[in-house]
N, C-alpha and C positions, 0 to 999 in steps of 0.2 A: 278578643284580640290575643295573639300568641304573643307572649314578654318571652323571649328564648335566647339563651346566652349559649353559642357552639363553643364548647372546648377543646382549645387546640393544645395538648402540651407534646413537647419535646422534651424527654431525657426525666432527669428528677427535680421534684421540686421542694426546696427549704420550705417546713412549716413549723410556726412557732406558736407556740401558745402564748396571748395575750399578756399574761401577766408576765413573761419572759422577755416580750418585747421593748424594746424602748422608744422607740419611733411614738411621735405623738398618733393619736388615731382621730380621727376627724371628729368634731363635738356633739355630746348625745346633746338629741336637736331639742329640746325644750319648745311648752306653746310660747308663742309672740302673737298681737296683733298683727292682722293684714287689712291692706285697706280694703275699700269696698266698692271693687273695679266692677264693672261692668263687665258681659261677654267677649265682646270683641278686645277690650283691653285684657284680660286678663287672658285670652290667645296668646297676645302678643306678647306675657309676658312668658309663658310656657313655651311656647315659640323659644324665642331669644335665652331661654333656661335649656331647652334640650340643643338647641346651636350651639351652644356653649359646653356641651356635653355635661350639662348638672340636668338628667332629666328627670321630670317632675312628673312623670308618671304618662298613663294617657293624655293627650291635649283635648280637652274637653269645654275649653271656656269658665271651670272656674277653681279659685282657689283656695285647694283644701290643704289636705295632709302631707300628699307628697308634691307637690308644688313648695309650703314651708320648708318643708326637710331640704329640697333644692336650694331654694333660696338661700338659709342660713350656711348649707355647704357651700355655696358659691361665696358669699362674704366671709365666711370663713376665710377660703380658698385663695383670696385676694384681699388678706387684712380690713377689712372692711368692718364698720360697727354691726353687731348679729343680729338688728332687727327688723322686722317686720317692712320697712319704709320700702318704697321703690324708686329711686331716681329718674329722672324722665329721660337719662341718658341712654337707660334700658330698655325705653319706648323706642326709640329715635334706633337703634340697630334694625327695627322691624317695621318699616314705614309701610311694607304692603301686609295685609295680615293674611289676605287668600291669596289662594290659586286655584289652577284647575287641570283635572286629571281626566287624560279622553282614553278608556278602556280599549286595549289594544287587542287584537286577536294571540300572540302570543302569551297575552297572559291568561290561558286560559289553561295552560299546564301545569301550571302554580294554582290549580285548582282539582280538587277531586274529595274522596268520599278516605274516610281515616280510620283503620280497624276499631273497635271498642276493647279490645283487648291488649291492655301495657306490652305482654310477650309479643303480641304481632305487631305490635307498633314497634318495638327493640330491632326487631330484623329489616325497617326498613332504611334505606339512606338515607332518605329525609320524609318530614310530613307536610305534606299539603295542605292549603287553605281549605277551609270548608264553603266559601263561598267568595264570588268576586268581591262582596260589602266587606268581607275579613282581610282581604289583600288589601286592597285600597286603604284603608283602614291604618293596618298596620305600615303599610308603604309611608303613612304621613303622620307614624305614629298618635295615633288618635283614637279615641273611644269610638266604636261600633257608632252606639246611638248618637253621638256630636256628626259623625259622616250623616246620619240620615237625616240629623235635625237641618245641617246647610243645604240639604236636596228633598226638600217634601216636593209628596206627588211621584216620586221614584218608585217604580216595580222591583224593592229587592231581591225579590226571588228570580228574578227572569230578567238579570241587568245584561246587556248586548253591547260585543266589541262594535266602539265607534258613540257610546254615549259620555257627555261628558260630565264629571261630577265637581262640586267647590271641595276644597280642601282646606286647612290650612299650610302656611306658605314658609312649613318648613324644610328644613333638609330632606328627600325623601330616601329612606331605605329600600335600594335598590337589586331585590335578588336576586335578579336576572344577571347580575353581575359576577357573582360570589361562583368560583369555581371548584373542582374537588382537588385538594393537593394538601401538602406540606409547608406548612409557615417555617419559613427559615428563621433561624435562632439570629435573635437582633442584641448585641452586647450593651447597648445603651437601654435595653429594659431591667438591668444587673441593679438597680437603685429602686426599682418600682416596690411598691408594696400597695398589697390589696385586703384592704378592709370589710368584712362579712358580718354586718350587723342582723343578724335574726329577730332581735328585739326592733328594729327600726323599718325592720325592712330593706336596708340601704344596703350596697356595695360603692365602695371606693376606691380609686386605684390614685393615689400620692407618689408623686417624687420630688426631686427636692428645689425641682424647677416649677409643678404643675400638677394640680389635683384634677378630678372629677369623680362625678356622683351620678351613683343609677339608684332611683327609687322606686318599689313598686310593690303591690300586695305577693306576687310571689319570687322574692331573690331567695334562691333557693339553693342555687346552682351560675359557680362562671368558670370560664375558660379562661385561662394564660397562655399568651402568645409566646413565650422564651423558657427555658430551663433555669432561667438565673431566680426569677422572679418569686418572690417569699408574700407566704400567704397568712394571714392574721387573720383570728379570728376575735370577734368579741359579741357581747350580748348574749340571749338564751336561746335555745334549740327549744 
């Protein structure tokens, strides 16, 4: 599954070195217990963590590393005590946990074959799925194998516009949306700052109204949407 952050910047951007900054930065995540949810709970709760935009990595049914790291950034992020518990309040946002996604004939653009070469991959405007299972997939933010585990008995090599697959029954990222242009400079991002932890894996973007959390084995690389917006970094390269 492709974890891919487009970066959009306008104009220049303030960066600080961590120890210069004074903004808090979000809490290196320490282990906590977690309980010992079951699959479909513990969907729901990756679910309702990536709706909330504190995403916990692939949605896979179960939780590990970057589900905590989520988690504690979310009560962080809402004064909340930083452990482990779940409230069943958090159940109760996601009362359906699937859905279902019926393979359309236009998504089959958003498919093809990807140079093996970084330089030929640089020249192109965008890169394609390697396969309908990788769209689908990433559409419902979700591990490869978690799509295949909710559809056994599925031909992934030779999947056909018009089958239908379970998903989970999150937000879906929708590509077909996303056009080519110019993000206009938004002055209300003038407060934002984003967090780049290498040691954690984590990116964060704080302001002084509202955080969120991306977690995932590669942050590597993110985009800012405004000129105003100051980049922090912390942890090790």
């Amino acid at each position: 599954m492709k974890l891919v952050f487009l970066i959009i910047v306008s104009g220049s951007i303030s960066i600080f070195a961590f120890a210069q900054e004074s903004t808090t930065p979000p809490p290196r995540v320490y282990p906590v217990a977690l309980p010992n949810y079951d699959e479909e709970t513990a969907t729901r709760l990756q679910i309702f963590l990536d709706n909330s935009d504190f995403g916990p990595g692939k949605i896979d049914g179960k939780m590990g590393e970057f589900f905590r790291k989520a988690l504690i950034s979310y009560k962080h992020a809402h004064a909340m005590p930083k452990t482990g518990a779940v409230d069943q309040w958090m159940l109760d946002q996601v009362p359906v946990t699937y859905t279902t996604y019926t393979i359309k004939e236009e998504d089959l653009k958003f498919v093809g074959d990807i140079p093996s070469s970084h330089a030929e991959q640089a020249r192109l405007k965008w890169l394609p799925y390697t396969s309908l299972l990788e769209f689908v997939a990433e559409r419902y933010h979700s591990a490869e194998s978690y799509v295949q585990k909710l559809n056994p008995g599925k031909n992934w090599e030779h999947l056909q516009p018009g089958e239908i697959l379970k998903v989970p029954n999150v937000l879906p990222f929708e590509v077909e949306k996303f056009t080519e242009g110019k993000v206009p400079e938004n002055p209300a991002f003038a407060s934002r700052k984003i967090f780049i932890d290498t040691y954690e894996h984590c990116g964060s973007a704080t302001t002084k109204a509202c955080s969120t959390t991306v977690c995932g084995p590669k942050i590597t690389t993110i985009f800012l949407p405004a000129r105003t917006t100051s980049l922090v970094f912390c942890g090790w390269v």
